[in-house]
N, C-alpha and C positions, 0 to 999 in steps of 0.2 A: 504494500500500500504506500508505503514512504517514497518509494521511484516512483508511484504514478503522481502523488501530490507535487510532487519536486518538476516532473517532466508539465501538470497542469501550470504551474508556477511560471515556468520556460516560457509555456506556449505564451501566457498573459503579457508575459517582459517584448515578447517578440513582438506582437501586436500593438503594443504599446508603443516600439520602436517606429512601426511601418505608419500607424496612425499617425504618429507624431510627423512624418517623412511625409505620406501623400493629404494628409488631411489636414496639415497645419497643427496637431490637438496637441497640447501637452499635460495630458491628464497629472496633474502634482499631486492632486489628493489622492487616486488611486495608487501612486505610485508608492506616496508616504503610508499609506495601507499596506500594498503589498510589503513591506518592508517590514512593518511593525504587525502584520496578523499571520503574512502568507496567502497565497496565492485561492485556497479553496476558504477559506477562513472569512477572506475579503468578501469573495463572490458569494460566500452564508450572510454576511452582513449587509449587501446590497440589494442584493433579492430579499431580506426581508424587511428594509427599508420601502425597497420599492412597492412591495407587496401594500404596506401600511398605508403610506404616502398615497399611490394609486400617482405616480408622476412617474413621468420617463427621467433617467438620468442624464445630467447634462454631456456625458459623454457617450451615452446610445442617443441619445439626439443629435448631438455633433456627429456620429459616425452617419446618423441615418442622412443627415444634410449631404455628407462626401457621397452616398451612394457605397457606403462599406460595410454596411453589418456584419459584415465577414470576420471585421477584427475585432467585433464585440466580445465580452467577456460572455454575457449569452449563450452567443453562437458558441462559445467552447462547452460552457456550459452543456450543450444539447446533446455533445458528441459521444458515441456508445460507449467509446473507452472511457470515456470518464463518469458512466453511470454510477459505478461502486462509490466515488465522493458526494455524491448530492442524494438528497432525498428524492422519491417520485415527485412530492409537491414544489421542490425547489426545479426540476426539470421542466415540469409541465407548464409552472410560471414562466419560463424562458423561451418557450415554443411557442405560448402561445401570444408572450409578447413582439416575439421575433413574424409572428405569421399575422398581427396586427400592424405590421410595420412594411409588410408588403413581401418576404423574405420567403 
């Protein structure tokens, strides 16, 4: 479990990289997060913000502007390898925020 956490971690850093590269975005709070929670930790604490809130985050809104949801945390979110980290209800929020977004 510790590789895949570590490998989700990766993926976010990357994406984070490439957003920041084609999108302009330089996400600081998610970054200062990933730092101080870790990579699945963060994505528990957002999705259950987001859930609460019922608002899109300013940086899936910024990606959805670029036409990127690809680099959303989300979209990793939704991926089958990484079903063992997330709950069903934390997945299910992600798909079906990602399929509200046109994705």
């Amino acid at each position: 479990m510790e590789v895949l956490t570590r490998t989700f971690e990766e993926e976010l850093r990357e994406k984070m990289i490439q957003a920041k590269k084609e999108c302009k975005y330089n996400p600081t709070r998610f970054n200062q997060m990933l730092a101080q929670y870790g990579g699945v930790e963060t994505a528990r604490r957002l999705i259950a913000s987001a859930q609460k809130t019922r608002n899109l985050s300013e940086g899936l809104s910024t990606l959805w502007s670029c036409g990127r949801l690809d680099l959303s945390m989300e979209e990793s979110v939704c991926k089958p390898e990484y079903a063992a980290l997330f709950s069903e209800t934390e997945i299910m929020y992600c798909k079906n925020i990602l399929r509200e977004l046109g994705c």
